[in-house]
Backbone and ligand atoms as CSV (ligand in chain L), in Angstrom:
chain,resi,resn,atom,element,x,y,z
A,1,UNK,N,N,19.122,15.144,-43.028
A,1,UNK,CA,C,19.235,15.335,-41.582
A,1,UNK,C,C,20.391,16.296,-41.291
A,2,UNK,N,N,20.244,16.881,-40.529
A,2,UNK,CA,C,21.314,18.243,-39.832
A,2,UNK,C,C,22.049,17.619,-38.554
A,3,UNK,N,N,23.031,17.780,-38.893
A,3,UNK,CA,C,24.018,17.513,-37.941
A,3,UNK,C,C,23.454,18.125,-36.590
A,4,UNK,N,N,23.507,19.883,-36.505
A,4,UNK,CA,C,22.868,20.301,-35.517
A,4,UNK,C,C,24.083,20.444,-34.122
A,5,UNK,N,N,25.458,20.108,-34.401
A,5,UNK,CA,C,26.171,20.443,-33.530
A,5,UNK,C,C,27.044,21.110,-33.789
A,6,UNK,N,N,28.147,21.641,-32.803
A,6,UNK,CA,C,29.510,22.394,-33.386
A,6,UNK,C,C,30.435,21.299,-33.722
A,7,UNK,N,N,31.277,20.668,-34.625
A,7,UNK,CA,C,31.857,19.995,-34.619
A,7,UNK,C,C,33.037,20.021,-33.640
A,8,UNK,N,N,33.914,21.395,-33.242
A,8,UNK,CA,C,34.303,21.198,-32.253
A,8,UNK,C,C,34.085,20.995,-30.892
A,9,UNK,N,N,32.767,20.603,-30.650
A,9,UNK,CA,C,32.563,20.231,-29.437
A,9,UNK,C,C,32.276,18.788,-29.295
A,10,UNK,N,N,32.709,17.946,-29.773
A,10,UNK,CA,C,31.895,16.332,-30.358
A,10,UNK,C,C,33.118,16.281,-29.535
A,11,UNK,N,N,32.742,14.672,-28.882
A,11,UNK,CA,C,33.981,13.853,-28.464
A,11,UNK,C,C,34.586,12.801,-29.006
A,12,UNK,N,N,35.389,12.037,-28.599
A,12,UNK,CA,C,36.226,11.494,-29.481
A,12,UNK,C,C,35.050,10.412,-30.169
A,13,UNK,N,N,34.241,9.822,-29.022
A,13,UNK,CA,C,33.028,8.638,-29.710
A,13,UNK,C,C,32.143,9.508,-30.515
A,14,UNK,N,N,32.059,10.470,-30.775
A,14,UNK,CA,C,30.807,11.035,-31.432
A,14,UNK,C,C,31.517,11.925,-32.800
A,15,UNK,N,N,32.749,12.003,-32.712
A,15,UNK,CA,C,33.694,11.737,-34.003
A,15,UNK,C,C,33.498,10.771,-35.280
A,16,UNK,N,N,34.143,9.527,-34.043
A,16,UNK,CA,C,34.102,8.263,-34.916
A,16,UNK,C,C,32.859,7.952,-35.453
A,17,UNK,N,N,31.654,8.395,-34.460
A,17,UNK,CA,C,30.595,7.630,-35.086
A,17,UNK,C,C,30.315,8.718,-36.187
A,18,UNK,N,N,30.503,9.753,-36.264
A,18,UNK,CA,C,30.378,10.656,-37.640
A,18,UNK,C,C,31.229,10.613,-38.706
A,19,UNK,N,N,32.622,9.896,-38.351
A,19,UNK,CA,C,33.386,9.557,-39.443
A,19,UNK,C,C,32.870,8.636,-40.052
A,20,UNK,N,N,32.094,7.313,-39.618
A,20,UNK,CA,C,31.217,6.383,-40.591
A,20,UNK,C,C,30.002,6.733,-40.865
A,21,UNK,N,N,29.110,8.463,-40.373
A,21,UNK,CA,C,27.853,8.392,-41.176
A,21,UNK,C,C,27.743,9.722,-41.079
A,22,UNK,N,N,28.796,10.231,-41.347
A,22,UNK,CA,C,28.552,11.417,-42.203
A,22,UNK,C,C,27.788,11.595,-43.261
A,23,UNK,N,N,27.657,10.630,-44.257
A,23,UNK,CA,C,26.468,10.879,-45.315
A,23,UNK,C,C,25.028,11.540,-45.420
A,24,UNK,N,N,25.205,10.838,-44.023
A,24,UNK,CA,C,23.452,11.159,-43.622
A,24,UNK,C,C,23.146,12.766,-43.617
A,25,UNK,N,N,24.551,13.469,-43.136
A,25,UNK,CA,C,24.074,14.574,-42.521
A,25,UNK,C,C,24.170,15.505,-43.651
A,26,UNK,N,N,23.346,16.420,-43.882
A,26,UNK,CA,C,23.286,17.291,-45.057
A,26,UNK,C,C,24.078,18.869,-44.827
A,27,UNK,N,N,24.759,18.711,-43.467
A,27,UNK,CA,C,25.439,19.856,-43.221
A,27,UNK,C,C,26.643,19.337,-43.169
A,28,UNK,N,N,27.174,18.608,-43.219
A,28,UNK,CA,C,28.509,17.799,-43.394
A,28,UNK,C,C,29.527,18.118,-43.924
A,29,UNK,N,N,30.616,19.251,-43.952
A,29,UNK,CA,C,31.514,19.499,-44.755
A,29,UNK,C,C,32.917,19.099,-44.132
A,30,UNK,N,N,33.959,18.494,-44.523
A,30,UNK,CA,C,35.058,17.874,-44.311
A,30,UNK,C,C,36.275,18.965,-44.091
A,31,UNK,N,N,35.996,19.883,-44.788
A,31,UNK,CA,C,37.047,21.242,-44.300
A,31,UNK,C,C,36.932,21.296,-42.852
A,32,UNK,N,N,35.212,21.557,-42.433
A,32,UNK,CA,C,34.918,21.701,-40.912
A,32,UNK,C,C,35.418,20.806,-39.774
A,33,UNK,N,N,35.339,19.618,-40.102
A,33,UNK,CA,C,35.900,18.381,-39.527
A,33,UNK,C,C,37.019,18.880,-39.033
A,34,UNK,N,N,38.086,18.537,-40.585
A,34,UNK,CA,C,39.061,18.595,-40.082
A,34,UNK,C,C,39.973,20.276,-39.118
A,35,UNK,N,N,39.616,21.021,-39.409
A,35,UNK,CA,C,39.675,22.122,-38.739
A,35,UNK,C,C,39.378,22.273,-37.409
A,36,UNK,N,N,38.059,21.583,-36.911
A,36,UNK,CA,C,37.465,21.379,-35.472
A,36,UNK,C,C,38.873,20.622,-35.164
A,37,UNK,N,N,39.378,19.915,-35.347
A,37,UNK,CA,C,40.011,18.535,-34.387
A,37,UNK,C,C,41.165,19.804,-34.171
A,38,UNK,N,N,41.601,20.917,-34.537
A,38,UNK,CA,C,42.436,21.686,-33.966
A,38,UNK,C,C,42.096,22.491,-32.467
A,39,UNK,N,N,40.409,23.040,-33.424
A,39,UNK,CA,C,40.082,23.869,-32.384
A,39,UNK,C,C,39.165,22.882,-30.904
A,40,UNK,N,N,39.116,21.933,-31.354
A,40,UNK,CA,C,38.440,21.050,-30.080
A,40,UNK,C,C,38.772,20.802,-28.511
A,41,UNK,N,N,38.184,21.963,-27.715
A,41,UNK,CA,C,39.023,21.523,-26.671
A,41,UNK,C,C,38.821,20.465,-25.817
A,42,UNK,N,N,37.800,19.705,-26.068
A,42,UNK,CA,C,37.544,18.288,-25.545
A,42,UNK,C,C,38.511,17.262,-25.617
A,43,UNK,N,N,39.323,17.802,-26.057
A,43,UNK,CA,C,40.389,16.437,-26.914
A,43,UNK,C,C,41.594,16.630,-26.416
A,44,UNK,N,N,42.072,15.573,-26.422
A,44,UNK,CA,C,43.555,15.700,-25.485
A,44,UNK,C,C,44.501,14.997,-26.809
A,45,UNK,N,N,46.121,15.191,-26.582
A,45,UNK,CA,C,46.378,15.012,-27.697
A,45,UNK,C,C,46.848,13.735,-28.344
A,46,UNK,N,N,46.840,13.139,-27.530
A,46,UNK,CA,C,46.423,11.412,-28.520
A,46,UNK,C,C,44.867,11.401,-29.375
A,47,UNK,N,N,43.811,11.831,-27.951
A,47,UNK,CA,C,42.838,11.764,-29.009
A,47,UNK,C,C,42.460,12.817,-30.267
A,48,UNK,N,N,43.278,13.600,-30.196
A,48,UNK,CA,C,43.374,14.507,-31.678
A,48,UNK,C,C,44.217,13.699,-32.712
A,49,UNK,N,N,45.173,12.826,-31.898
A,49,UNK,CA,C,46.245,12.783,-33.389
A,49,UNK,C,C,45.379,11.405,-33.774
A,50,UNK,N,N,44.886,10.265,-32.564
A,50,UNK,CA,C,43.701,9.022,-33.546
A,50,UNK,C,C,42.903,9.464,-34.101
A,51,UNK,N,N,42.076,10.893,-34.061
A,51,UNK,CA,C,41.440,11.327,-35.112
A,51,UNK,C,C,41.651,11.962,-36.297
A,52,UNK,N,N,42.558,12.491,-36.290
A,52,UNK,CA,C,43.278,13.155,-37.586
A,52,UNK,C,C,43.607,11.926,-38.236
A,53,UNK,N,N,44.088,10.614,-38.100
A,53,UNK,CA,C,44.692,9.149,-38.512
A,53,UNK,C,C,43.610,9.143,-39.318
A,54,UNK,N,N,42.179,9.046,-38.040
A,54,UNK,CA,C,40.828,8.283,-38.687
A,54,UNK,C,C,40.720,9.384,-39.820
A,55,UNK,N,N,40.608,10.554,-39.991
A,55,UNK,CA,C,39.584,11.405,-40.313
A,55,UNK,C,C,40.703,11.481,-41.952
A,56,UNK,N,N,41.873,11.400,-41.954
A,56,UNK,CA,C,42.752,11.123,-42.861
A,56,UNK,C,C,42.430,9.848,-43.548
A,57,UNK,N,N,42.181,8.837,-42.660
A,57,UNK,CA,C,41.747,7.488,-43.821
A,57,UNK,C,C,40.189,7.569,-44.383
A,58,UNK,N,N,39.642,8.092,-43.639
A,58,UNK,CA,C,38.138,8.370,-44.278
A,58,UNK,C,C,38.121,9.112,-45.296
A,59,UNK,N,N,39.045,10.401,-45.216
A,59,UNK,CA,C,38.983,11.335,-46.679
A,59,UNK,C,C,40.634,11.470,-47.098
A,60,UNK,N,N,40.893,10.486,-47.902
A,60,UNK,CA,C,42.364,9.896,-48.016
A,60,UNK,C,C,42.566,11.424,-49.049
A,61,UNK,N,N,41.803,11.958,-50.189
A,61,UNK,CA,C,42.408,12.839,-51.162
A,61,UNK,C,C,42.082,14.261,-50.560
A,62,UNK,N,N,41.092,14.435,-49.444
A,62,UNK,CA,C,40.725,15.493,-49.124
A,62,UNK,C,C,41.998,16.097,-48.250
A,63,UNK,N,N,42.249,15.019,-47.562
A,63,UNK,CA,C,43.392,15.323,-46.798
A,63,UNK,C,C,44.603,15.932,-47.290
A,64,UNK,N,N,44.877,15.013,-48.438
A,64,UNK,CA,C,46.293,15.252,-49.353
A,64,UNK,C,C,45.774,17.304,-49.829
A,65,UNK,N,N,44.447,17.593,-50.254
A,65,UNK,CA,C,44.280,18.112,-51.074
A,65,UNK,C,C,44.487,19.685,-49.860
A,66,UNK,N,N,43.932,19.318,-48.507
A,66,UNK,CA,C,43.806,20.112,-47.533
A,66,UNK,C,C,45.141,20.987,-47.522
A,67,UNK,N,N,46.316,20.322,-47.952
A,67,UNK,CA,C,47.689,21.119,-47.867
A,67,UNK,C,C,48.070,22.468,-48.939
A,68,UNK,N,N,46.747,22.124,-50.097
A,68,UNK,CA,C,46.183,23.698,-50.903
A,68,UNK,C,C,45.573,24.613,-50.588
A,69,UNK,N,N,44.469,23.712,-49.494
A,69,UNK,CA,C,43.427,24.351,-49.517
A,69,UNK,C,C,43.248,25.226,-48.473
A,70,UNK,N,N,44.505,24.608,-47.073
A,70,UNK,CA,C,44.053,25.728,-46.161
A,70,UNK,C,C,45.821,24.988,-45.547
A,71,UNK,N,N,46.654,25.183,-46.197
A,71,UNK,CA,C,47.986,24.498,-45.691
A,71,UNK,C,C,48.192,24.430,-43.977
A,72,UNK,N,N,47.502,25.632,-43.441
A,72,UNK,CA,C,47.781,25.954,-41.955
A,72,UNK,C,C,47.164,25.304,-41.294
A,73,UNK,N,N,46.259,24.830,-41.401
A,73,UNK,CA,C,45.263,23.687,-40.865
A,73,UNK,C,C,45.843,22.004,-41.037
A,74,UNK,N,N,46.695,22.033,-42.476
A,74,UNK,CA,C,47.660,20.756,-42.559
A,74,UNK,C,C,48.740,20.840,-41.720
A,75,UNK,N,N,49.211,21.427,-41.629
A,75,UNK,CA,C,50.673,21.885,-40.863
A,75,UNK,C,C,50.360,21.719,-39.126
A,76,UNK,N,N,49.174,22.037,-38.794
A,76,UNK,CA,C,48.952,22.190,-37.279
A,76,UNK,C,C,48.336,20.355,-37.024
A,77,UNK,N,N,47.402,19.656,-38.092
A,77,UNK,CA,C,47.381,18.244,-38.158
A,77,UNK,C,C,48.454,17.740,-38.176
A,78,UNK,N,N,49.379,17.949,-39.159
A,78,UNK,CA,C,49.997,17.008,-39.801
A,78,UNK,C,C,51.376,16.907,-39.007
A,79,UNK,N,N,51.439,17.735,-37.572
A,79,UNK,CA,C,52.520,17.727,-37.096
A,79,UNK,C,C,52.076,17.295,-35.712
A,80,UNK,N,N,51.121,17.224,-35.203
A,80,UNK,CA,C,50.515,17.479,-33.763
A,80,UNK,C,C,51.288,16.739,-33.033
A,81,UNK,N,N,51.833,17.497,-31.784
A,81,UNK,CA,C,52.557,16.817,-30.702
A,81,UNK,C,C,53.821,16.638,-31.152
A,82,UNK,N,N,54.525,17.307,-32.195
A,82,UNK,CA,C,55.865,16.862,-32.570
A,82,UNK,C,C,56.530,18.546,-31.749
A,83,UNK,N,N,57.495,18.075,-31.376
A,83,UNK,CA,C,58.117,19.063,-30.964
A,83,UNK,C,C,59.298,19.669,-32.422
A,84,UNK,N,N,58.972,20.730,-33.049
A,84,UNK,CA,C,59.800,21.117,-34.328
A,84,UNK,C,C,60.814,22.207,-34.091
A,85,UNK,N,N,62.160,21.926,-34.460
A,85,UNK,CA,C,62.968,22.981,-34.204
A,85,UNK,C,C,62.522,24.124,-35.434
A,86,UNK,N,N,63.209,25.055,-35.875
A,86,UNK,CA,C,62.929,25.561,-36.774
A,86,UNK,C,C,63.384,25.158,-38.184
A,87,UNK,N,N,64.484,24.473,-37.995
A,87,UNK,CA,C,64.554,23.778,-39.576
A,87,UNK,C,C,63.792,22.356,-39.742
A,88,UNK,N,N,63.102,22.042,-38.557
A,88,UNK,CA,C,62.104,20.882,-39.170
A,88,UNK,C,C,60.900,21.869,-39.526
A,89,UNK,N,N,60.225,22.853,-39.074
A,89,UNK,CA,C,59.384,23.579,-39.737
A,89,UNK,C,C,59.627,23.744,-41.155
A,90,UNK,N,N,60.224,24.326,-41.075
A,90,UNK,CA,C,61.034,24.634,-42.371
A,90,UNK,C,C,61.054,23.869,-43.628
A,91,UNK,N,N,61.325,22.220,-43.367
A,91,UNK,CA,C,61.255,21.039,-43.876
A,91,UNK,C,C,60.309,20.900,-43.486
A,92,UNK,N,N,59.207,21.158,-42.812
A,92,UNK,CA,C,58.056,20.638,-42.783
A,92,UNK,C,C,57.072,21.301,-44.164
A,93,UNK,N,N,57.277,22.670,-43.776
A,93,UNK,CA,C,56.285,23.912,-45.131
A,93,UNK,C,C,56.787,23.457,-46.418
A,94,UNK,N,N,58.092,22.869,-46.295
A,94,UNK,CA,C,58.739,22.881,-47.801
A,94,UNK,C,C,58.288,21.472,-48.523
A,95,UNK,N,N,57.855,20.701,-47.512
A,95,UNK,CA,C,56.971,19.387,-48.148
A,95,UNK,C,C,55.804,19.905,-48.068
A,96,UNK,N,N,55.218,20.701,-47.578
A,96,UNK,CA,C,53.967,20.879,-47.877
A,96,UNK,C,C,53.769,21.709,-49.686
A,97,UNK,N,N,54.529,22.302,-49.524
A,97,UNK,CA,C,55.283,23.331,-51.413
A,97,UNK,C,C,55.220,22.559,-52.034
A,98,UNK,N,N,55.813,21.395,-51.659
A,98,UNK,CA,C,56.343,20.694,-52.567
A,98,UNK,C,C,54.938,19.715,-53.274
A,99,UNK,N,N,54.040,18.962,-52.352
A,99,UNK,CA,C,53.042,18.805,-52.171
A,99,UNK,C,C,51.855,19.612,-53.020
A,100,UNK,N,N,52.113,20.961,-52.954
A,100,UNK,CA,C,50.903,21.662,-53.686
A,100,UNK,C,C,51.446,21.671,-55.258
A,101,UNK,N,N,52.703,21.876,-55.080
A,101,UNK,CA,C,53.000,21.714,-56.811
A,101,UNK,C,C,52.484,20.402,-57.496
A,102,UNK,N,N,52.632,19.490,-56.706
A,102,UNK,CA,C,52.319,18.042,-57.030
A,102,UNK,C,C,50.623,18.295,-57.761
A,103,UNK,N,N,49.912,18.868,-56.798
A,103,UNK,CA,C,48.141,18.689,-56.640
A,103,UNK,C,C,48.271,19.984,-57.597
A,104,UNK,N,N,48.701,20.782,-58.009
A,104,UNK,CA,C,48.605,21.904,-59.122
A,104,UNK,C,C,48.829,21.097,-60.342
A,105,UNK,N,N,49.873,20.780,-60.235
A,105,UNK,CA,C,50.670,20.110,-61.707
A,105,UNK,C,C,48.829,19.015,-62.531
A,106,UNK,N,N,48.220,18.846,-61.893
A,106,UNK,CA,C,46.435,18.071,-62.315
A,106,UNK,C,C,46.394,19.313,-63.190
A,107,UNK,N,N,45.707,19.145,-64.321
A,107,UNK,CA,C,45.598,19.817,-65.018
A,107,UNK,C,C,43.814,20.157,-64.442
A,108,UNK,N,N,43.035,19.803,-64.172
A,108,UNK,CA,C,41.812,20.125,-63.993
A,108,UNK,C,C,41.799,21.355,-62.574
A,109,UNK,N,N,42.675,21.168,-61.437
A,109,UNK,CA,C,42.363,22.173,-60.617
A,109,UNK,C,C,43.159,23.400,-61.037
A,110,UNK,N,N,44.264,23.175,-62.236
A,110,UNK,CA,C,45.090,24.199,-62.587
A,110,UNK,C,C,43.846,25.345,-63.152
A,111,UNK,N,N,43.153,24.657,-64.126
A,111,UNK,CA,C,42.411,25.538,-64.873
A,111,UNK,C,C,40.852,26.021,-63.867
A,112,UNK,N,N,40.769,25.137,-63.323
A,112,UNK,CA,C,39.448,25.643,-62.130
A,112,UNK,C,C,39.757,26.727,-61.242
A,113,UNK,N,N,40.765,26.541,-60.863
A,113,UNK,CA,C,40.980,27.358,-59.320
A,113,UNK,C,C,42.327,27.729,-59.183
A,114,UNK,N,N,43.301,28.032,-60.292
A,114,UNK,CA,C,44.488,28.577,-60.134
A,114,UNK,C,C,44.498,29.781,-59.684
A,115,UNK,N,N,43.365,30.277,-60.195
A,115,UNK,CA,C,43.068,31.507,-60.384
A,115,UNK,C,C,42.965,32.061,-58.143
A,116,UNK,N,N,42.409,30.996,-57.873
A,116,UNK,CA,C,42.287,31.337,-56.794
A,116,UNK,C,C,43.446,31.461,-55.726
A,117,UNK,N,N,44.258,31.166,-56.282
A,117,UNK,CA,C,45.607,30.752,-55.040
A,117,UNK,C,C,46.673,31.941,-55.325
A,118,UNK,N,N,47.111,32.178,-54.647
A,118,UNK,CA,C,48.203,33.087,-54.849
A,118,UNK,C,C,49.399,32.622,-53.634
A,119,UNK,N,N,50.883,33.291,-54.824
A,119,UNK,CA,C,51.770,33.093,-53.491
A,119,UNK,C,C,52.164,33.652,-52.656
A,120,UNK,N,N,52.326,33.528,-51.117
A,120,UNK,CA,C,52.613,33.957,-50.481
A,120,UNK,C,C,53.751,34.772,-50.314
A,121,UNK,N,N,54.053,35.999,-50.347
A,121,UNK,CA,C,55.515,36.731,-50.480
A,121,UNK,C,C,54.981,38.318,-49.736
A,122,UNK,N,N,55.805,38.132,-47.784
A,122,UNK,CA,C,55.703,38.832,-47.383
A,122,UNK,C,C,56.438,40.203,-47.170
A,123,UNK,N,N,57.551,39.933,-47.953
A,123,UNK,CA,C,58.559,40.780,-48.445
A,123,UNK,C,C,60.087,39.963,-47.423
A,124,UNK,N,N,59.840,39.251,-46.706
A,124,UNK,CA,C,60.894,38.766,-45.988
A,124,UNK,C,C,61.475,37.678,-46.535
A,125,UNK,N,N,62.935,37.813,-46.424
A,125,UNK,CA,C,63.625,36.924,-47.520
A,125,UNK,C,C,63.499,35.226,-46.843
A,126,UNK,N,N,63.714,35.576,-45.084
A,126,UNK,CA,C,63.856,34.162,-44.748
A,126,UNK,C,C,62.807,33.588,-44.365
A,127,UNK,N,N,61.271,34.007,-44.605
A,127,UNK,CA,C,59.782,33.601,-44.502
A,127,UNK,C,C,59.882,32.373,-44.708
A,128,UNK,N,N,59.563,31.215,-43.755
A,128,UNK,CA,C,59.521,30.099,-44.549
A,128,UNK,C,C,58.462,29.655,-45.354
A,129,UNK,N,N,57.015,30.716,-45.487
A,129,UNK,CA,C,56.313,30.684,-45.931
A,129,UNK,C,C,56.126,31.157,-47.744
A,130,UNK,N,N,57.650,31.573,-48.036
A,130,UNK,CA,C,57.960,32.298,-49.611
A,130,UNK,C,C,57.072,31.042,-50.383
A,131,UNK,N,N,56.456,31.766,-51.225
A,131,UNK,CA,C,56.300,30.732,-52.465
A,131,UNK,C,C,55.291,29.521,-52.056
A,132,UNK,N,N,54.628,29.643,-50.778
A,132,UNK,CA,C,53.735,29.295,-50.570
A,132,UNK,C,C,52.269,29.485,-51.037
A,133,UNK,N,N,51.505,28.072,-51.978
A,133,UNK,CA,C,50.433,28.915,-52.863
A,133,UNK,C,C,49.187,28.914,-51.628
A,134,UNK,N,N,48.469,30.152,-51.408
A,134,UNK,CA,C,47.484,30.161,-50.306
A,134,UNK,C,C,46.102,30.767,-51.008
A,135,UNK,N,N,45.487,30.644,-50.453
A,135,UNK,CA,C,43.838,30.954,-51.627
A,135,UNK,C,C,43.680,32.088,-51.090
A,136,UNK,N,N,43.551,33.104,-51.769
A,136,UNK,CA,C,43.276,34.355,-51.994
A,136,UNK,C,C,42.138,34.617,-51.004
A,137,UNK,N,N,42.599,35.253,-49.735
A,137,UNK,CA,C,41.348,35.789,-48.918
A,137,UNK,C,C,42.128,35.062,-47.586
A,138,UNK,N,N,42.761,34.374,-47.729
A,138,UNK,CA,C,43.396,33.213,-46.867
A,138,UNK,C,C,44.285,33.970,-45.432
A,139,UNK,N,N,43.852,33.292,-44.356
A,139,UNK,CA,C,44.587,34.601,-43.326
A,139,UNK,C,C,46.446,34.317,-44.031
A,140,UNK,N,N,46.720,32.988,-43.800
A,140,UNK,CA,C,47.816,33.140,-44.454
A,140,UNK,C,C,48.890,34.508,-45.346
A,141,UNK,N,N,47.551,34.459,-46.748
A,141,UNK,CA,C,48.051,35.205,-47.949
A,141,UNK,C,C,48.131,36.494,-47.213
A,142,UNK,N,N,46.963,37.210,-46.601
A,142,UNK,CA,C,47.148,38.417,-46.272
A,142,UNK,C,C,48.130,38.802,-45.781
A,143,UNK,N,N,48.973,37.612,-44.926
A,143,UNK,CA,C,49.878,37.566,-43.348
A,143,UNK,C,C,49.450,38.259,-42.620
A,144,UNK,N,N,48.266,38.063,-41.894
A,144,UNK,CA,C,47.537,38.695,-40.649
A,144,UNK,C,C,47.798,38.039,-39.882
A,145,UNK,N,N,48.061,38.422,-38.726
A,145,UNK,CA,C,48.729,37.928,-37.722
A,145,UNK,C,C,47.889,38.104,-36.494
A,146,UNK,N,N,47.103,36.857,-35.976
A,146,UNK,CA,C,46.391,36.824,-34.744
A,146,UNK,C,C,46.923,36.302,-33.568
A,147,UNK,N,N,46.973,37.096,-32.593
A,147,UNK,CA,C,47.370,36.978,-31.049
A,147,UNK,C,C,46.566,36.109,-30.143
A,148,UNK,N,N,45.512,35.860,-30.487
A,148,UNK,CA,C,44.136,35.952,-29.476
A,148,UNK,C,C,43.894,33.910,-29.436
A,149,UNK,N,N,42.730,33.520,-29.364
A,149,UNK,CA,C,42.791,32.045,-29.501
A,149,UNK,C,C,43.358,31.354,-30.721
A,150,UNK,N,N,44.122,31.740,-31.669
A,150,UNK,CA,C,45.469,31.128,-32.335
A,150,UNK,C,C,46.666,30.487,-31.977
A,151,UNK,N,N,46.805,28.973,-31.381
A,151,UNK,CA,C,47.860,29.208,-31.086
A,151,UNK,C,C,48.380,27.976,-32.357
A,152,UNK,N,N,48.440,27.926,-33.620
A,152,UNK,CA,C,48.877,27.202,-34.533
A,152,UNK,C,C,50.069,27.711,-34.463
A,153,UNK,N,N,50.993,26.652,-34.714
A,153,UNK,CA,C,52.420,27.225,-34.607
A,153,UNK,C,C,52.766,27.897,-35.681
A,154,UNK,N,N,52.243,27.395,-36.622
A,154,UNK,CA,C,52.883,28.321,-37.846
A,154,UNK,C,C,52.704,29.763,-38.222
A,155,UNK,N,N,52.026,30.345,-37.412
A,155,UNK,CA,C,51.362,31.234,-37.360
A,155,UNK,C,C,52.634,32.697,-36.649
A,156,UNK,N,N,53.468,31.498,-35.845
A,156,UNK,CA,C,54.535,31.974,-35.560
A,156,UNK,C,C,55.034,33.170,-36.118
A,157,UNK,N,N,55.643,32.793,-37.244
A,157,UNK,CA,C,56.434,33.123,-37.672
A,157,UNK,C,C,55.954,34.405,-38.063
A,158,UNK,N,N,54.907,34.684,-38.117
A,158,UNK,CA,C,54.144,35.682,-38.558
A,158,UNK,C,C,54.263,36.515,-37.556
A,159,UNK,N,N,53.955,36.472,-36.304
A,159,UNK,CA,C,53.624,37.033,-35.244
A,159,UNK,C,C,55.451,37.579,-35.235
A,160,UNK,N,N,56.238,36.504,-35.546
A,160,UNK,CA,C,57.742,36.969,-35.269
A,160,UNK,C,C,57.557,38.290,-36.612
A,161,UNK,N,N,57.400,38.372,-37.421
A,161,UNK,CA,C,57.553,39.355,-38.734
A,161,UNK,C,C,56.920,40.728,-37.985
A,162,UNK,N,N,55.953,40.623,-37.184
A,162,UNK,CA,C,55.215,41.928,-36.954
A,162,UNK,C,C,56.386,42.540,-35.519
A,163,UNK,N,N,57.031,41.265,-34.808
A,163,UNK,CA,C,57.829,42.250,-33.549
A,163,UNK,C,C,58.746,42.384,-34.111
A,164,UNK,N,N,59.583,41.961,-35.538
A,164,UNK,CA,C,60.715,42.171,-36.039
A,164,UNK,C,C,60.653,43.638,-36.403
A,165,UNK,N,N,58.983,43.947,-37.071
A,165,UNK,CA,C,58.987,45.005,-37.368
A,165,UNK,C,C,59.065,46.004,-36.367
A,166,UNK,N,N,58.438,46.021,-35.428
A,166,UNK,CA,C,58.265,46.509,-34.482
A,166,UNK,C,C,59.773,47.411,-33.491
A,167,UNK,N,N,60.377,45.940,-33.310
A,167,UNK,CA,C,61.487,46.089,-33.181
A,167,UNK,C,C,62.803,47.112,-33.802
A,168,UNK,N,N,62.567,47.257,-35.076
A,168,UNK,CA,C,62.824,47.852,-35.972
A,168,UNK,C,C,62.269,49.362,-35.918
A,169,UNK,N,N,61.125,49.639,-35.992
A,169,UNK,CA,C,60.782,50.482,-35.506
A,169,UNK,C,C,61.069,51.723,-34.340
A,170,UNK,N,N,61.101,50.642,-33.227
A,170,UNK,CA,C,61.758,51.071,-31.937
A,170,UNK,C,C,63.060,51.341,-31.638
A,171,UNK,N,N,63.426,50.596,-32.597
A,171,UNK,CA,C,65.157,51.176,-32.737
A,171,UNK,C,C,65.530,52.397,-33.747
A,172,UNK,N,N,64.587,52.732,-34.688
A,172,UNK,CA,C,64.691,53.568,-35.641
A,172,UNK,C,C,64.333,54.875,-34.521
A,173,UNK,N,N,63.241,55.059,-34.120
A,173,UNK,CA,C,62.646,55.985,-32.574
A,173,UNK,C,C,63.752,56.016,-31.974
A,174,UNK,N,N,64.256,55.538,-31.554
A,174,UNK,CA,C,65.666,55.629,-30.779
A,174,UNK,C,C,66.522,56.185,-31.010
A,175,UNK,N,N,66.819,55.682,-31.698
A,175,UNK,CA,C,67.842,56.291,-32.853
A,175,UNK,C,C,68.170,58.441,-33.289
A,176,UNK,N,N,66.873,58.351,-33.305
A,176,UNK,CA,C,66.405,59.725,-33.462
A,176,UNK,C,C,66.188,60.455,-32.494
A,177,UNK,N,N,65.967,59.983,-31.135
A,177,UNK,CA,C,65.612,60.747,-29.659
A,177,UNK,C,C,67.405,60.731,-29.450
A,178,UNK,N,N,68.259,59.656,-29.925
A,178,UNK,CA,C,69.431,59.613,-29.274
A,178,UNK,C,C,70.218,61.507,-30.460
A,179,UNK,N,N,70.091,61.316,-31.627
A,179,UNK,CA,C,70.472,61.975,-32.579
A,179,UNK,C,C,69.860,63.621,-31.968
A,180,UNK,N,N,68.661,63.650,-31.219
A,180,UNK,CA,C,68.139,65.117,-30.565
A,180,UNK,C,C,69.281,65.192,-29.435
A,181,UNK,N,N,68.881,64.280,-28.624
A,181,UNK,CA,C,70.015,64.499,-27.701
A,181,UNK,C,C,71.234,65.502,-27.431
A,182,UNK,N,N,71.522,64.530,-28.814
A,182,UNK,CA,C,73.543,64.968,-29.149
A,182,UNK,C,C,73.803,66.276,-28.583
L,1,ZN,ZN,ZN,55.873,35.568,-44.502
């Protein structure tokens, strides 16, 4: 049987009742799940964070495993509604690091899919994203930086790297109209 809906458009009862029969459905993938409960705008944010709870006890290793597999999608769950200064971010990504070394250190996904992850290194020293392993293709890895319906926080920091550059830029331009001047 086919699900047949967007998962982000389900409400909070039509969640739950798919968190106990998901089986049935042959389009069913748990990446999607959990990803919808970000993009869902039906949901207000208690009922995102009781579903992330539920949707976490239903797939107890998928969850743990989600912080490899798409960390930015853990990070925007795994914090929801917390207000983070920047060194709880900070301490937040660095348990998530810490976390993927854990789920690497398995010797079975080392040799399956090491191959697939790469670390994150955008050339910026204070990235809190350094050394972050992200799967190859991953908006993350690239550090592409979307403006538009993104508003994951972590994503931040990214968006800060492109006006830093920018910034930089504009002062370098400057710099040089001031130097014609003289
Ligand atoms: Zn970076």
């Amino acid at each position: 049987m086919k699900l047949n809906r967007r998962l982000n458009q389900l409400s909070e009862a039509e969640y739950r009742y798919l968190l106990v029969n998901y089986r049935r459905y042959t389009d069913f993938n748990s990446l999607g799940l959990f990803r919808s409960l970000l993009e869902n705008e039906r949901l207000d944010l208690q009922q995102r964070q009781r579903l992330r709870d539920a949707a976490a006890d239903a797939f107890p290793k998928f969850y743990e495993f989600l912080q490899l597999k798409d960390p930015d999608t853990y990070f925007g769950l795994n914090t929801l509604g917390q207000e983070l200064t920047v060194a709880d971010k900070r301490a937040a990504w660095d348990e998530i690091k810490r976390a993927q070394q854990r789920i690497l250190s398995n010797k079975r996904i080392r040799h399956r899919n090491f191959g697939l992850y790469t670390k994150h290194n955008c050339g910026y020293d204070t990235c809190p994203f350094n050394g972050l392993m992200v799967r190859q293709g991953a908006r993350l890895a690239e550090g592409v930086m979307s403006f538009d319906t993104d508003k994951r926080i972590s994503n931040n920091r990214h968006v800060d790297h492109r006006a830093e550059q920018r910034r930089r830029e504009r002062k370098a331009w400057a710099n040089t109209q001031n130097y014609l001047a003289e």
